[in-house]
N, C-alpha and C positions, 0 to 999 in steps of 0.2 A: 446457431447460437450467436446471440450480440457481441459486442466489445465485453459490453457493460459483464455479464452474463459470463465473460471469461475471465473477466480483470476477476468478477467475486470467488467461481473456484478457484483459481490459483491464492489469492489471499487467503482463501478460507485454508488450505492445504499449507501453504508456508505459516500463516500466524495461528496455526491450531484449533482453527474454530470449524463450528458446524456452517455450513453454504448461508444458512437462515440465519446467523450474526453476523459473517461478514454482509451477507444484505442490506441488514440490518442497520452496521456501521460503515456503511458505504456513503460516500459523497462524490459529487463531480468538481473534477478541478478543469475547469472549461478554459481558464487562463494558461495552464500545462499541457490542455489534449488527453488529460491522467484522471482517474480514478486513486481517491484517498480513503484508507480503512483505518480508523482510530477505534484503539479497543476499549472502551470507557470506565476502564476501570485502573485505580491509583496502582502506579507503574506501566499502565498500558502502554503497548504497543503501539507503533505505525506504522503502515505501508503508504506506497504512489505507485501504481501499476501505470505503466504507461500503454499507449495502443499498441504497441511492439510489444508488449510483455513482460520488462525489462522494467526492474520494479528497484525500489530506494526504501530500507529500511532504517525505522530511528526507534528508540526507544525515548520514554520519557522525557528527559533530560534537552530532548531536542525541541526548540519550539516549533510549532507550525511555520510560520515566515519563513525559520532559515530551512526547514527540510522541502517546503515550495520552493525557492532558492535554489539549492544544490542540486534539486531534481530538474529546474530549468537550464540551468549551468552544464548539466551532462551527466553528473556523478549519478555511478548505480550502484546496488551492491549485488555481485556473484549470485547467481540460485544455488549456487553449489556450496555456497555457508550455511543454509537452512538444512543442510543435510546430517549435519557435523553432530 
């Protein structure tokens, strides 16, 4: 299995979606080392799966810039809040 390949199950499985949307809304973020999942629809979601696995969520309100940003700065969020 890729990077790629695992960044999208794990996305698909935290942000709710079927393997073939997070594919779908998958981008590379080559400046990060990370994989980006924006859910395209009004109030969507965001993920940054990094190659460690260790992923940064934002919801809408967040722009792109600063959630690239924060995810290069270090900040992550728990896997163990998508459980809740």
């Amino acid at each position: 299995m890729t990077e790629k390949q695992k960044a999208v199950e794990l996305a698909a499985k935290l942000l709710k979606l079927t393997e073939t949307e997070a594919d779908e809304y998958c981008h590379e973020l080559a400046e990060a080392g990370a994989w980006y999942f924006s859910v395209p629809v009004r109030g969507g979601d965001s993920l940054i799966v990094g190659p460690d696995m260790t992923v940064l969520y934002a919801n809408s309100s967040v722009s792109f810039e600063l959630h690239v940003s924060e995810f290069k700065k270090g900040t992550r969020t728990p896997i163990e809040l998508f459980e809740q």
